[in-house]
C-alpha positions in Angstrom: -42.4 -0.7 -52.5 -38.9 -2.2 -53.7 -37.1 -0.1 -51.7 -38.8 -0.8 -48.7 -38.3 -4.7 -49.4 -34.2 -4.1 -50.1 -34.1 -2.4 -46.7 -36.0 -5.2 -44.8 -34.1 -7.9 -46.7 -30.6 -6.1 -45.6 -31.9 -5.7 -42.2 -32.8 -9.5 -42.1 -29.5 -10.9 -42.7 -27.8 -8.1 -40.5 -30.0 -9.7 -37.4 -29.3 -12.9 -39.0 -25.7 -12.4 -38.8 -25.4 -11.2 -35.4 -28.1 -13.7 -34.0 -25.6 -15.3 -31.5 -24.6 -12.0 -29.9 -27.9 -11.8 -28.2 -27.0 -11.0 -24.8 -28.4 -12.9 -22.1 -27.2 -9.4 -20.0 -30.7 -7.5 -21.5 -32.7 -9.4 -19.1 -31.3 -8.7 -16.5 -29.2 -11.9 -15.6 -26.4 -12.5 -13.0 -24.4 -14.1 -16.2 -24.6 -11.0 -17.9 -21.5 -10.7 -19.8 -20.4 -14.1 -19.6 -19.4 -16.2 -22.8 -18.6 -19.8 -23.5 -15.0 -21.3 -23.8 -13.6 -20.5 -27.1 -16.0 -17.7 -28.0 -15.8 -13.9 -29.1 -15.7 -12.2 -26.4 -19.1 -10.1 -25.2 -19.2 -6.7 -25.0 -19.3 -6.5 -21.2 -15.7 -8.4 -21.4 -14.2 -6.2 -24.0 -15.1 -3.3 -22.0 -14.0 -4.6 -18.8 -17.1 -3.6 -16.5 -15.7 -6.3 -14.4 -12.7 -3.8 -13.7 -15.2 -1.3 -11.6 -13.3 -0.7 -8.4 -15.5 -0.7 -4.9 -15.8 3.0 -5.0 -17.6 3.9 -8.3 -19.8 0.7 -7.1 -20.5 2.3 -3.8 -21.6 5.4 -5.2 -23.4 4.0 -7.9 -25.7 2.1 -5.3 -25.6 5.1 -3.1 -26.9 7.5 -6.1 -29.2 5.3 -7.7 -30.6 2.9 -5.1 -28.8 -0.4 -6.0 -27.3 -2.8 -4.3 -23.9 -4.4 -5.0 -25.4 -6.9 -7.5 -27.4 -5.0 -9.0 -24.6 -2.3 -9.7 -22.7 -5.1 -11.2 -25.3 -6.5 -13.5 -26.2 -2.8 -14.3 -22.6 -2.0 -15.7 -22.3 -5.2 -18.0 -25.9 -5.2 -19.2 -25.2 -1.5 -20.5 -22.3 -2.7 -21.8 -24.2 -5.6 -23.8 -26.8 -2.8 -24.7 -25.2 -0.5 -26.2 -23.0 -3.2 -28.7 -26.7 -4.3 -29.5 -28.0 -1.2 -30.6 -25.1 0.0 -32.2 -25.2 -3.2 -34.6 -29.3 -2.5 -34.7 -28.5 1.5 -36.1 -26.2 0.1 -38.7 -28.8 -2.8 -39.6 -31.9 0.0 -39.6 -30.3 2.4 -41.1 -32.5 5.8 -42.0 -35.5 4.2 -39.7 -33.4 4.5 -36.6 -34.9 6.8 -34.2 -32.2 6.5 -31.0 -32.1 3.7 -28.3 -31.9 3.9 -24.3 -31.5 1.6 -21.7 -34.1 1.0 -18.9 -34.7 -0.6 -15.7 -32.7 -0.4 -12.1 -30.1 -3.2 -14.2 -30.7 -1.6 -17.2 -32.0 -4.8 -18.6 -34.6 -3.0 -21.0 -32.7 -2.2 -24.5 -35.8 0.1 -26.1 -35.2 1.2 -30.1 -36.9 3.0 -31.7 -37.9 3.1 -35.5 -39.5 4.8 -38.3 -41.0 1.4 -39.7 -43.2 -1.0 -37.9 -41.6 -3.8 -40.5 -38.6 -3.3 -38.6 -40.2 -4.6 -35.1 -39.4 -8.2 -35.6 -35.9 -7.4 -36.7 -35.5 -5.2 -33.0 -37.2 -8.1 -31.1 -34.9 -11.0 -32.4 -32.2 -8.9 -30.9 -34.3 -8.9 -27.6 -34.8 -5.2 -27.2 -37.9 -3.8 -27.0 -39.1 -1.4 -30.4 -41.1 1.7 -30.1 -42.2 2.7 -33.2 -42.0 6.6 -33.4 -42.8 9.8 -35.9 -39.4 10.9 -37.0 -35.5 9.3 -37.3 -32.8 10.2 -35.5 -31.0 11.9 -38.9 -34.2 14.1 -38.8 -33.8 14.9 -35.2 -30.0 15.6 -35.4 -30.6 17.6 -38.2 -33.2 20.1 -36.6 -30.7 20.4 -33.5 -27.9 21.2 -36.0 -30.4 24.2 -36.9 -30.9 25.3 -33.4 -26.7 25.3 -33.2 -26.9 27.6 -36.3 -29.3 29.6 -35.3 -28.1 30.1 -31.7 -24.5 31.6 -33.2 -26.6 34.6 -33.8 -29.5 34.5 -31.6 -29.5 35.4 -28.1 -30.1 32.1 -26.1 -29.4 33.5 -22.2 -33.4 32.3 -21.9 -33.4 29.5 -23.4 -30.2 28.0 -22.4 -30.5 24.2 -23.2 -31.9 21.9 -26.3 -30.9 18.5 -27.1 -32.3 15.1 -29.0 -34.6 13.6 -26.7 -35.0 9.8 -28.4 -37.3 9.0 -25.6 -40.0 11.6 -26.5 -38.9 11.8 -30.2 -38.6 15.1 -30.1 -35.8 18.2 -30.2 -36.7 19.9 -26.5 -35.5 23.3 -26.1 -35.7 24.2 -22.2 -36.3 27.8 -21.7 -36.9 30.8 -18.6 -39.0 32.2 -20.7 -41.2 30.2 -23.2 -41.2 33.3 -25.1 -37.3 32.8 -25.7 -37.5 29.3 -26.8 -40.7 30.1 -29.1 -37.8 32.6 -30.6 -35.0 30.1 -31.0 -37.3 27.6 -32.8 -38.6 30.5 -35.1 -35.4 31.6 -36.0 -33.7 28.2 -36.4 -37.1 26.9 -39.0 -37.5 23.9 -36.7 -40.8 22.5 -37.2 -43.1 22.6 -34.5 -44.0 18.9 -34.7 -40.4 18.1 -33.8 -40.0 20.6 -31.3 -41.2 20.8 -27.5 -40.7 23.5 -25.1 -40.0 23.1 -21.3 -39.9 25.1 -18.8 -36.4 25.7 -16.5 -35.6 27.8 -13.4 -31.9 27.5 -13.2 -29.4 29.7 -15.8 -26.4 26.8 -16.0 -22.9 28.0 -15.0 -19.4 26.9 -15.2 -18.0 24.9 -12.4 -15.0 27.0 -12.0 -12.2 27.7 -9.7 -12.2 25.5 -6.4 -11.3 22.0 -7.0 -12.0 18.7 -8.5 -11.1 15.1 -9.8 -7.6 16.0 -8.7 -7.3 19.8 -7.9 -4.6 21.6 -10.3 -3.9 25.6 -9.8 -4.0 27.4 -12.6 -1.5 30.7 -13.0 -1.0 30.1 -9.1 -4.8 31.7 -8.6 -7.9 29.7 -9.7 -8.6 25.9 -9.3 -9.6 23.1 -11.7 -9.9 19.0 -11.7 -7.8 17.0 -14.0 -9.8 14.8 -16.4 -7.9 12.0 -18.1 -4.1 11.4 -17.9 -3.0 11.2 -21.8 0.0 10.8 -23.2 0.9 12.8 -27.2 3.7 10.3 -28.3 6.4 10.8 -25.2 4.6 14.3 -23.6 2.7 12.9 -21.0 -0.5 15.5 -19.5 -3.9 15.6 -19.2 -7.5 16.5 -20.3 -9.6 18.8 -18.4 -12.1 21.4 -19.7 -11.3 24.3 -21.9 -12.8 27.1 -19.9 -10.4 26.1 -16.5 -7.5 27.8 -18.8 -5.9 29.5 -22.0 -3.1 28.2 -23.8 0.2 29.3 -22.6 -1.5 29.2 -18.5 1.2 27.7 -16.3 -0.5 24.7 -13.6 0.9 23.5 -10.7 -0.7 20.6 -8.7 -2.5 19.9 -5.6 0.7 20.1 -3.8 1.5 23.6 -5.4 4.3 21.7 -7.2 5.0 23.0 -10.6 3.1 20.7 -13.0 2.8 22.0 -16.8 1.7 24.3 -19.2 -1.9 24.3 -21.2 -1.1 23.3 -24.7 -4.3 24.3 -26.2 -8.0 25.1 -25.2 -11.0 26.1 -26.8 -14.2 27.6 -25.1 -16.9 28.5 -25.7 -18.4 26.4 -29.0 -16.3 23.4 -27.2 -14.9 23.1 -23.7 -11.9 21.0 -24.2 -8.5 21.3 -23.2 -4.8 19.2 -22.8 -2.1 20.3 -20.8 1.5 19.0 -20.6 2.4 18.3 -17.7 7.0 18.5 -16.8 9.4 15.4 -16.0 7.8 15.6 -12.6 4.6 13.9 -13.2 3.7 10.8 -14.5 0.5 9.7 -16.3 -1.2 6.7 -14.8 -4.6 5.0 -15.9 -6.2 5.9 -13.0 -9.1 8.5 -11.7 -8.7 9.8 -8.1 -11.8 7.5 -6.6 -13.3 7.7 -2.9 -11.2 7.9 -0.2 -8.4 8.1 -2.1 -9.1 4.6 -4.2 -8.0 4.7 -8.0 -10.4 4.1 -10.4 -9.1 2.1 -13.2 -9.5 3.8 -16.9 -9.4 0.9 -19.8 -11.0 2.8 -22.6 -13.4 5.2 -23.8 -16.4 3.8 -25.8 -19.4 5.9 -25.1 -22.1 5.1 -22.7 -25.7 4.7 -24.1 -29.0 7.4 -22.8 -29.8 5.5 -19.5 -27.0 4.0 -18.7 -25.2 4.9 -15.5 -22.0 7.5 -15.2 -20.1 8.8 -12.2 -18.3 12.2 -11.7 -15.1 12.4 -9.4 -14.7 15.8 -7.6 -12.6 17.2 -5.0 -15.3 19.4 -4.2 -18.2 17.0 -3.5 -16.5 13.4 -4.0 -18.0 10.8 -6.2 -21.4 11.0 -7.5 -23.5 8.9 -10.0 -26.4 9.5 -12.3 -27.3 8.6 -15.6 -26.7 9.8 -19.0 -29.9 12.2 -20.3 -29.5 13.0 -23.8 -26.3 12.9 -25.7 -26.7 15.4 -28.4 -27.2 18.5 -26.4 -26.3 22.2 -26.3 -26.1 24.7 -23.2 -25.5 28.4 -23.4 -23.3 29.8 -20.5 -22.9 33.2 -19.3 -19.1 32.6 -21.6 -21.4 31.5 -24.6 -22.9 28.2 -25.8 -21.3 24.8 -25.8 -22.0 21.8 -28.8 -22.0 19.0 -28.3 -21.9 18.0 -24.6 -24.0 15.0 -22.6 -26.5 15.8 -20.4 -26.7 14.2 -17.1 -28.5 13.5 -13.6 -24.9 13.6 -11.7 -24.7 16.5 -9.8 -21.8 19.1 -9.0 -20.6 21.8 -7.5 -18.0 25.0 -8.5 -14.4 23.2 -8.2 -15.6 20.4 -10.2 -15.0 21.4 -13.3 -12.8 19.1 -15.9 -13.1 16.0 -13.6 -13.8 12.9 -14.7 -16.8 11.8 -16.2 -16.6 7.4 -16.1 -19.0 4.9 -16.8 -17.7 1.4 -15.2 -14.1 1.4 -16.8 -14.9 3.4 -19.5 -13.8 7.3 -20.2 -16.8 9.7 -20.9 -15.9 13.0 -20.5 -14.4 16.0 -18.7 -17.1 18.1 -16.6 -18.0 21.6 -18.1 -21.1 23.0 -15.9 -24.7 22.6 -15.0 -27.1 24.3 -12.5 -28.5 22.6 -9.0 -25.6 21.5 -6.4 -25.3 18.2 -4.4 -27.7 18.8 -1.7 -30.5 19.9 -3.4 -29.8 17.7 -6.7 -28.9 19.0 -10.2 -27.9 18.3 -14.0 -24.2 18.4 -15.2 -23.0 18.7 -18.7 -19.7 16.5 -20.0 -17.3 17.5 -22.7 -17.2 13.9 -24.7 -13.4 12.6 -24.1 -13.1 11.1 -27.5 -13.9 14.5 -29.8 -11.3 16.0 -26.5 -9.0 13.3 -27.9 -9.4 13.4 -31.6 -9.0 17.5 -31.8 -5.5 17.4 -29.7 -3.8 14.1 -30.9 -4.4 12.9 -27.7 -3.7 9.2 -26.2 -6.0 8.2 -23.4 -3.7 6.2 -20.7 -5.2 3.2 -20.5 -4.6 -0.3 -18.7 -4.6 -2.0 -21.9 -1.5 -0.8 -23.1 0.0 2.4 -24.5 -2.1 2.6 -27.2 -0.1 4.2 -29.5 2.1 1.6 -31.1 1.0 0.4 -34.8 -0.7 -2.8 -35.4 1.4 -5.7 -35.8 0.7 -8.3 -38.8 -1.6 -8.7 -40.7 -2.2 -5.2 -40.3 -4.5 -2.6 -42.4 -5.6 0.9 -42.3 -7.4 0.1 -38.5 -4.4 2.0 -36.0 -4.0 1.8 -32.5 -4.3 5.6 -30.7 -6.8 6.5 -33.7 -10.4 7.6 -32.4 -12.8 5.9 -34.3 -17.1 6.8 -34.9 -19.9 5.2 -36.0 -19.9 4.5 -39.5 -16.2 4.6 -39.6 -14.5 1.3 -41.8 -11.5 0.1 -41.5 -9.4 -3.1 -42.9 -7.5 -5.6 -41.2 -6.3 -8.7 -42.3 -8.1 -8.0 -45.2 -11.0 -8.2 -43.8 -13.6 -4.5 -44.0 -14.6 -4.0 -40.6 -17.4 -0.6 -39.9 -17.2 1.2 -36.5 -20.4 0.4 -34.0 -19.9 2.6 -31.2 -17.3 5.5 -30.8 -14.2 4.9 -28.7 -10.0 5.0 -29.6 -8.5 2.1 -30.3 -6.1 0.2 -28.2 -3.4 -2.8 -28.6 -5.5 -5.8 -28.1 -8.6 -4.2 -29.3 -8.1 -4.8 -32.7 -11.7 -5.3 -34.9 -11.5 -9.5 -35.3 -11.3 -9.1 -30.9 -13.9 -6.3 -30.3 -16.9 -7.5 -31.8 -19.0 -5.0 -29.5 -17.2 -1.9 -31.4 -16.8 -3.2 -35.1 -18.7 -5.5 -37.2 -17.2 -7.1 -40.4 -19.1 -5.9 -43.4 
């Protein structure tokens, strides 16, 4: 069909342009990341996975049964995956189905597509294709349903569903089947897209004791900072929206007065900021093991599969890996959209810590059922939406982020949060977003070409 053949021939020459960022990191190699003299720089370099401190490497082979090596080819061949299939969504366009890493190094890339034409097109970028039912658009779109339906539908039964690209299908996991069978009904989500599973566990809020860094909250309950940010001068912090109202007073781990929430919304989202007094200073650091900081130097979004850590006072640092992005979890408070669904575990006191993938900002922690001993699933607030819906500055090592773009210039801005599908100019050049993350000083599109690609 000719429209079939105009897709294919697009897709062609969108693999054909980005031939030489194949990454040698998808199979699995100890140069993973690595680029010749004088060449863009690869996606593991941009991101920095090379900044992971000790700590987040200890836990990482602790929690998922690496060794030092492998944790360190794991970070930069996730890094090298997810620029890959960000460029392969753009190139597939309504025939992409999702795409998740695999492997104890993540050195499996998997996509998945509508079209068996588009198979060679995924191979020539050396990830493996699985060619599935329906696209992601569909899949979003029938979770978007669920979101609508569950604003007036009691979902205390059936307290999680998500996009599960794996399986190709929306999962809805329920107490009672009965309750999910309910949701599905209600929302007009065709059963063909749908699949039910079974839970035991109601998830909770991770409230009041203690974690990243422990802040008090009105002098009474306890909550972990996030993210240090800065909103032009005012310097503060993320942390999740349910840990306080606007208006609460904090003071910090040393009961030394520390700042006011400036805004905070939960349930629906569970994001907050708060502004923090002369007193304290925002650094670009996360509290690590044994007291080690973590270094922060962005906030581009880790891929299904890839690895993430948590840092909590309560239970220390603990690693998993990312479920399903696209999910939604009801809470005795009400239900939560969007959050990411992971294998990390945690325990009350560690809500609004950090959620980090190698160097990279993911998320503040909301809630999730299970605890550390007995293992469990913990749900993230997405940093970048936290970001985008206060103003917010994430303090970064690579500068503050917030200053203009010097010459040549263009609508692209330092401090702006940016999403898939986003375009920009600079130096009169149109440049389209790959993967979601805020811009920084030195990150500008020509440098990054793991987050934009000229069009």
């Amino acid at each position: 069909m000719p429209h079939r053949h105009r897709h294919h021939r697009a897709v062609g020459a969108a693999v054909a342009a980005t031939a030489a960022l194949l990454v040698a990191g998808l199979s699995g190699s100890a140069n993973a990341g690595t680029a010749p003299v004088g060449s863009a720089p690869t996606a593991a370099e941009s991101l920095r996975t090379d900044a992971a401190p000790p700590a987040l490497l200890k836990a990482m082979q602790r929690d998922l049964g690496l060794d030092r090596g492998q944790a360190e080819r794991r970070l930069g061949n996730e890094a090298e995956a997810g620029a890959t299939a960000a460029r392969l969504r753009l190139a597939l366009g309504g025939d992409f189905a999702g795409a998740w890493v695999g492997g104890a190094e993540s050195g499996t890339l998997t996509v998945a597509t509508t079209d068996a034409a588009d198979v060679p097109a995924i191979e020539a970028q050396g990830a493996e294709a699985k060619v599935v039912r329906h696209s992601l658009a569909d899949l979003d779109a029938a979770k978007a349903r669920l979101d609508r339906a569950a604003a007036r539908h009691d979902t205390a039964d059936a307290p999680v569903w998500y996009v599960d690209t794996r399986t190709n299908t929306v999962v809805v996991e329920a107490i009672r089947p009965a309750a999910a069978r309910s949701l599905l009904t209600a929302a007009g989500v065709d059963r063909s897209l749908a699949r039910v599973e079974s839970r035991t566990e109601r998830p909770r809020t991770f409230y009041d004791l203690r974690g990243g860094e422990a802040y008090y909250i009105n002098n009474s309950s306890r909550c972990s900072i996030g993210f240090p940010v800065t909103k032009g001068t005012q310097q503060g912090f993320a942390t999740a929206g349910h840990c306080g109202r606007a208006g609460a007073g904090t003071t910090g781990a040393n009961r030394v007065a520390q700042g006011t929430f400036q805004g905070s919304v939960f349930p629906g989202r569970d994001m907050a900021w708060v502004a923090t007094n002369s007193s304290w200073t925002a650094t670009p650091y996360v509290l690590g093991a044994g007291g080690q900081n973590v270094q922060v130097t962005g906030s581009t979004a880790a891929p299904v599969g890839a690895s993430v850590c948590r840092s909590g006072s309560t239970t220390g640092w603990h690693c998993g890996t990312v479920a399903q992005l696209n999910t939604s979890v009801t809470y005795q408070e009400g239900t939560i959209s969007p959050v990411t669904r992971t294998t990390v575990c945690a325990e009350p006191g560690d809500s609004g810590g950090s959620f980090i993938s190698g160097s990279q900002a993911q998320g503040v922690t909301s809630g999730g059922s299970g605890d550390c001993r007995s293992g469990g699933e913990t749900f993230f607030q997405p940093i970048n939406a936290l970001l985008q819906n206060y103003g917010l500055t994430l303090k970064t090592t690579g500068g503050d982020g917030g200053e203009e773009p010097g010459e040549p210039g263009g609508t692209w801005a330092a401090g702006t949060v940016y999403q898939p599908g986003d375009t920009v100019t600079y130096g009169g050049a149109i440049y389209r977003c790959l993967q979601g993350h805020q811009a920084y000083a030195g990150w500008e599109p020509p440098n990054v070409p793991a987050l934009w690609q000229r069009v």
